[in-house]
C-alpha positions in Angstrom: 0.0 0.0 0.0 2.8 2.7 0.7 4.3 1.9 -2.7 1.0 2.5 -4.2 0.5 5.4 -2.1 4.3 7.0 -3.0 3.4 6.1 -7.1 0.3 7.7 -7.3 2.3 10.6 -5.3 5.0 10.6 -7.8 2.5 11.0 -10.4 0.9 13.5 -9.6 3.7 15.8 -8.6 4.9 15.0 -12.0 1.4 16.3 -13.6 0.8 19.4 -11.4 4.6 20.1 -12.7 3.9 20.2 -16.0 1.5 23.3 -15.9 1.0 23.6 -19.9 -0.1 20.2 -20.2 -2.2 20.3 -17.3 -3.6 23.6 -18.7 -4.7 22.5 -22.1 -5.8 19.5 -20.8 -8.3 21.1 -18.5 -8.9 24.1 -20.8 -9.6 21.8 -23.9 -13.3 20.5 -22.6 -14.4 24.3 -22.1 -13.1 25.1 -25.9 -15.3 22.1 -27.5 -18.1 23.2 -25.6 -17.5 26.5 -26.9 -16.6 25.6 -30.2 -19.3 23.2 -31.1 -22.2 25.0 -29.3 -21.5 27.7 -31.8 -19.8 26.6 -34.8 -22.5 23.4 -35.1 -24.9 25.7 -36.9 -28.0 24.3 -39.7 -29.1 27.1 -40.4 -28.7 28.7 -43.5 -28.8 33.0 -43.6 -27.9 36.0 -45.3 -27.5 34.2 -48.9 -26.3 35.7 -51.7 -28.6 36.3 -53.7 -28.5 37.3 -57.6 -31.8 37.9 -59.5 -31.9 38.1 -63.3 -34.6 40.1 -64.4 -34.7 40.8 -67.9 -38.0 43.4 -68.2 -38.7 44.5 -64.8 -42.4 45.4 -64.1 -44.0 45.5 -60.9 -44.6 41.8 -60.3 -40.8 41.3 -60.5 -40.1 43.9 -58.2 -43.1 42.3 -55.7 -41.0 39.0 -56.2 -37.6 40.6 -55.4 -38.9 42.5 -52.2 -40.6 39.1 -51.4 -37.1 37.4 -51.2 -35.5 40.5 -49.7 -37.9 40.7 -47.0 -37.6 36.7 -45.7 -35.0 37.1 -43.7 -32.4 34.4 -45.5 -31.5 36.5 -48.8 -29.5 39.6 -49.7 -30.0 40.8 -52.7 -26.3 41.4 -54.3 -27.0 42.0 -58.3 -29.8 42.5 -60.1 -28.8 41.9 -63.8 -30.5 42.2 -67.0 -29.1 39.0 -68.5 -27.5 35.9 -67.1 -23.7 36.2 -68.8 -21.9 37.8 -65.6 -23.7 34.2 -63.4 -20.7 31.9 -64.0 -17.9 34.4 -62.8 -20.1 35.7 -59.9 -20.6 31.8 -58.6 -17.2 30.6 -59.4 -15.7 33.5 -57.6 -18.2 33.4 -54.4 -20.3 36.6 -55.1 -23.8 34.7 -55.0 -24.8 31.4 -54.1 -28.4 31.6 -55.5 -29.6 33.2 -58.8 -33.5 33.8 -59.6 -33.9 33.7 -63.0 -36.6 35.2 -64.4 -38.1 34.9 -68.1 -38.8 37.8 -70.1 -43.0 38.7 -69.8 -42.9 37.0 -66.8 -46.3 39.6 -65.6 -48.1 39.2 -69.3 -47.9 35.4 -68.2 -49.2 35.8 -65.4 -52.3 38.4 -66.4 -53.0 35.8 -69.4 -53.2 32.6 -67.2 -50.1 31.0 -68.6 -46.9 29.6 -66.5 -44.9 32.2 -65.8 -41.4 30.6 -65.7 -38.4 31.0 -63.0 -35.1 29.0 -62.7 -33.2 28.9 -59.7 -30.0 28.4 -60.0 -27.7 27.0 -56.6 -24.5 26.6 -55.6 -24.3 23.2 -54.3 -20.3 22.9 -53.9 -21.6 22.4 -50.0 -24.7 20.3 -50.6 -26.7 20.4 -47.8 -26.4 24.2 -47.6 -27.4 24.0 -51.5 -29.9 21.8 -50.6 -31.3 24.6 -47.6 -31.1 27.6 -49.8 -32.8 25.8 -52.9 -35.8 25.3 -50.6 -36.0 28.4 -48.6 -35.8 29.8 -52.3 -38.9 27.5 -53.4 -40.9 28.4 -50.8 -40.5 31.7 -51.3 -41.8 31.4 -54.7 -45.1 29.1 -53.5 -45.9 31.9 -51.1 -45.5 34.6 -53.3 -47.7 32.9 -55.8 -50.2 31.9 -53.1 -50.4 36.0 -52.6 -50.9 36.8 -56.1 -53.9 33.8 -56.5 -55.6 35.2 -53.6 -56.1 38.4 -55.6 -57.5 36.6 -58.2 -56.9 35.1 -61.6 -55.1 31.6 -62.4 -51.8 32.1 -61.1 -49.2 29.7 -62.2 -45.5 29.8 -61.4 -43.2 26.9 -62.5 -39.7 26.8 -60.6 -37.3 24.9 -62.0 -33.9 24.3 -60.3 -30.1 23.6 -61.2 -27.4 22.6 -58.9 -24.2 24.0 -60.1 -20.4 22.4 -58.9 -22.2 19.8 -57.0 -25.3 18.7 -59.3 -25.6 15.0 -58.1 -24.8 16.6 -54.6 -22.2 14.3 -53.6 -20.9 14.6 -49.8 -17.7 13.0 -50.8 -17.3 16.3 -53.3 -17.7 18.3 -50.0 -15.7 16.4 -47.2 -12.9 15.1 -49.4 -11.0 18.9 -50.0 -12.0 19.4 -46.4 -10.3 16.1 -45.1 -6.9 17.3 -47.4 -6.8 20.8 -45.1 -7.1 18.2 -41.9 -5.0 15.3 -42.3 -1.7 17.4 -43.8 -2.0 20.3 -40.8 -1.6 17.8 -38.3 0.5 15.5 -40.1 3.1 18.7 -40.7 2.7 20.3 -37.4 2.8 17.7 -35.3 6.1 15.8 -37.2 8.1 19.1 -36.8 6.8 19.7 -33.3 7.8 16.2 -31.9 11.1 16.3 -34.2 12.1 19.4 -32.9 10.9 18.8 -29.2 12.8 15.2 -29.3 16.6 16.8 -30.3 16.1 19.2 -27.2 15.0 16.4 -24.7 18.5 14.4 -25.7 20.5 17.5 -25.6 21.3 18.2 -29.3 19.3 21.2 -30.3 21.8 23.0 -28.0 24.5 22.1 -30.3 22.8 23.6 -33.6 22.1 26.7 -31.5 26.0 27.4 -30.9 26.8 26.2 -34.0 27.4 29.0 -36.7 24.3 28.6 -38.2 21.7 31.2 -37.8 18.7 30.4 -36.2 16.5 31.0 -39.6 19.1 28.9 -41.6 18.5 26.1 -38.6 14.4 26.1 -39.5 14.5 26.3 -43.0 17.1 22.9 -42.3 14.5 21.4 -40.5 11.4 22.4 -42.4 12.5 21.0 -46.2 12.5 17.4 -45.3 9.2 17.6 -43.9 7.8 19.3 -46.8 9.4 16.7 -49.2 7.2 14.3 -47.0 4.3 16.6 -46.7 4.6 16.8 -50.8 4.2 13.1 -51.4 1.2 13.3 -48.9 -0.4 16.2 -51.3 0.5 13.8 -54.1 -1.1 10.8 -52.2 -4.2 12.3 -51.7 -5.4 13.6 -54.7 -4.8 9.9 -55.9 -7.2 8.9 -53.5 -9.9 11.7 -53.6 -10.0 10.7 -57.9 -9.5 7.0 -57.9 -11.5 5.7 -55.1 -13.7 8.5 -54.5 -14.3 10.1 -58.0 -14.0 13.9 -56.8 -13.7 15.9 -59.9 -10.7 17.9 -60.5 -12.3 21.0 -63.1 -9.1 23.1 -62.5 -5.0 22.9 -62.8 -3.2 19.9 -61.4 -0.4 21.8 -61.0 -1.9 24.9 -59.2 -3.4 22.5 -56.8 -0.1 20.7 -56.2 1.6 24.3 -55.8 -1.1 25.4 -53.5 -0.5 22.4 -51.3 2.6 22.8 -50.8 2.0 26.3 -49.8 -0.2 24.7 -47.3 1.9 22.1 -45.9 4.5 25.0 -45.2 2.6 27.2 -43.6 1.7 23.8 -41.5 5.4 22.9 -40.7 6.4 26.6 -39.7 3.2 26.4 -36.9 4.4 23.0 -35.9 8.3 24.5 -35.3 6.9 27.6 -33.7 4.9 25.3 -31.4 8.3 23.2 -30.8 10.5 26.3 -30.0 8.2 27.1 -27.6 7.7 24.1 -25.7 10.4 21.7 -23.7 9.0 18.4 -24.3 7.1 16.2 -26.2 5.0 15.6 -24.8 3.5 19.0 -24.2 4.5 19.9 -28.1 2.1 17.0 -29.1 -1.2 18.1 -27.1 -0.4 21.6 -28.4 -0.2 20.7 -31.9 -3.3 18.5 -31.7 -5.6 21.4 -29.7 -3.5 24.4 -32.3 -5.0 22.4 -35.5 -7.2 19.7 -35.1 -10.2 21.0 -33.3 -10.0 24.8 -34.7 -9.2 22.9 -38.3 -12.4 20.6 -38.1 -14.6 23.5 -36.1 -13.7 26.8 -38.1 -12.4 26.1 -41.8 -15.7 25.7 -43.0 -14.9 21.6 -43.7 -17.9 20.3 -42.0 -20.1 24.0 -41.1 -20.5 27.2 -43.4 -18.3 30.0 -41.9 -21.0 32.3 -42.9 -23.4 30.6 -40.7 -21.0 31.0 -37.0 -21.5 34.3 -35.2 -19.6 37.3 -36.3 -16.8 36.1 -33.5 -16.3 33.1 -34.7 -16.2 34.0 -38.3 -12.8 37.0 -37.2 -10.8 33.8 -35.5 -11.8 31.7 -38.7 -9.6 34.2 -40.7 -6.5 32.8 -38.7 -7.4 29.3 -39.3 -4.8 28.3 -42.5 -7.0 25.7 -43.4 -10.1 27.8 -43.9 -7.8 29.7 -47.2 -7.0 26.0 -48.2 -10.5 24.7 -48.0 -11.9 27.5 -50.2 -8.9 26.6 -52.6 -9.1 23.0 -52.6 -12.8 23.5 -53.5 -12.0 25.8 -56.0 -10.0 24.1 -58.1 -11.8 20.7 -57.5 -15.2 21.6 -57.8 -15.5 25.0 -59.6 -12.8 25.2 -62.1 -11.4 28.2 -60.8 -7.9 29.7 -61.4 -5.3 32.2 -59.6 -7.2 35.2 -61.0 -9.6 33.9 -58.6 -7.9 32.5 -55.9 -5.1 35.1 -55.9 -6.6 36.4 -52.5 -6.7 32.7 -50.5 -3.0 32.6 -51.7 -1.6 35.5 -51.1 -2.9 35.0 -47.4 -1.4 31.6 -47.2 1.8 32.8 -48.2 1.8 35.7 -45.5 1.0 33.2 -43.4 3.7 31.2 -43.8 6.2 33.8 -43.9 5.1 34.8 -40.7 5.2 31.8 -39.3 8.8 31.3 -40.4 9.9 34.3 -39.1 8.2 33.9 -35.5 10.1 30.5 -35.7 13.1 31.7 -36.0 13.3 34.8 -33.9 11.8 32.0 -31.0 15.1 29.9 -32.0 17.4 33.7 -31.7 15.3 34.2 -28.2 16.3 31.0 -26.7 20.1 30.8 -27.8 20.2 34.7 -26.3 
């Protein structure tokens, strides 16, 4: 029994030691609360809404205020013809376009169908699936109103998923499960690498050496992206092969923007390392610092634009939320640089930030 007793001592002085560990470890239940009583949201609002009205007249301005006015849409163009639709949905302007046919009130007045398409993007397809029927009923009610002031209303709705039209989930989750699986892959192989040369005693020898700190985490950071690489590589063999997610865009600019990823991954991972003595404490950090903000935040699973406005600022420092929107870009949509220029360009500041924290961490400690 006193052995017992003088273990289960030993143990616990050795965990009330380790105050980072013990922090995140208690901290970590109160962020999933957080996290997922938030960021677990259905509902679908403020959608972008595009209407394509070719003769406006007063019906088609009573069906416009009728979708401004329900409390899901915003009304972002209103165009005469429906030639600017394909840049507006591949670049993200509007999710959602009413369009409706020329004559659309003589058609009405005459008893005849008056025709509307609605148009969705589906590149999330339960969120397509949401807005299409918001967007329907919408359209039942308005004609409901315009039968009950007489006369043989008939609208005919029809609809077209765009990106997504047999609304696979594989086409969502698959770019998604890429941003996951290389963050903490990357971070957490630099973090324990980096961690496990200053538990044996060698990181102090780089750090005396003549190299300068930057020179040491650029060093350590290209093997890792040779493997991260391969991963990218890996990956995209899987997502086509065995789960048939189209690729509509560049091969290459996907394989580029991966690897942008993958070292903006590595240089969180060696930040996390140079600023924690073990491995064990550089492990739970890199798991809490990308798994659950990665899964919760980067729109993978739940829309961004559906999280409170607080959520949606600390989305904007989630890496994988820029590599998400790229992923699906260039998977689903077609979409080139002169679109994606702007998830880039972040990833890239990212990184370089990154980096540099890194190495001024490395200058710190041999100071």
């Amino acid at each position: 029994m006193r052995a017992f007793l003088g273990l289960l001592r030993k143990e616990c002085y050795h965990i009330l030691r380790d105050r980072r560990t013990l922090a995140v470890v208690l901290l970590m239940p109160v962020l999933q609360v957080v996290l997922f009583g938030y960021a677990i949201r259905t509902d679908v609002e403020d959608v972008r809404l595009a209407v394509v009205d070719p003769a406006p007249d007063h019906v088609t301005r009573a069906l416009q205020a009728r979708f401004a006015a329900a409390g899901v849409f915003r009304v972002v163009r209103v165009l005469p013809n429906t030639r600017p639709l394909p840049s507006l949905f591949a670049r993200g302007t509007v999710q959602q376009a009413v369009v409706i046919e020329s004559g659309f009130a003589e058609r009405m007045a005459r008893g005849l169908p008056a025709r509307i398409l609605l148009i969705t993007d589906a590149a999330e397809p339960n969120t397509g699936n949401a807005m299409q029927s918001y967007a329907v009923a919408v359209i039942q009610a308005f004609e409901r109103e315009q039968r009950a002031r007489g006369g043989a209303v008939r609208i005919t709705a029809e609809t077209r998923m765009r990106f997504n039209p047999t609304r696979e989930s594989s086409n969502l989750f698959v770019p998604g499960l890429m941003a996951l699986v290389l963050v903490i892959i990357s971070a957490l192989m630099t973090a324990i690498s980096l961690t496990r040369e200053k538990e044996l005693g060698t990181m102090e020898v780089l750090l005396v050496s003549p190299l300068r700190p930057l020179q040491i985490v650029v060093g350590k950071v290209v093997p890792y992206l040779a493997i991260g690489f391969a991963s990218v590589v890996l990956v995209l063999a899987e997502a086509r092969l065995v789960f048939h997610v189209p690729l509509r865009g560049s091969l290459l600019l996907l394989l580029a923007e991966g690897l942008l990823y993958i070292l903006t991954s590595l240089a969180l991972g060696i930040l996390i390392s140079a600023r924690t003595s073990s491995q064990r404490v550089a492990m739970t950090a890199a798991l809490a610092g990308t798994m659950l903000p990665n899964v919760m935040l980067s729109g993978f699973i739940f829309p961004v634009e559906s999280m409170p406005a607080p959520l949606r600022a600390i989305s904007y420092a989630i890496p994988a939320r820029w590599f998400v929107a790229v992923a699906r870009g260039i998977m689903l949509k077609g979409v080139g640089l002169e679109v994606l220029w702007q998830e880039t360009a972040i990833l890239g500041a990212m990184a370089a930030l990154l980096l540099l924290a890194s190495a001024r961490s490395f200058h710190v400690r041999l100071e």
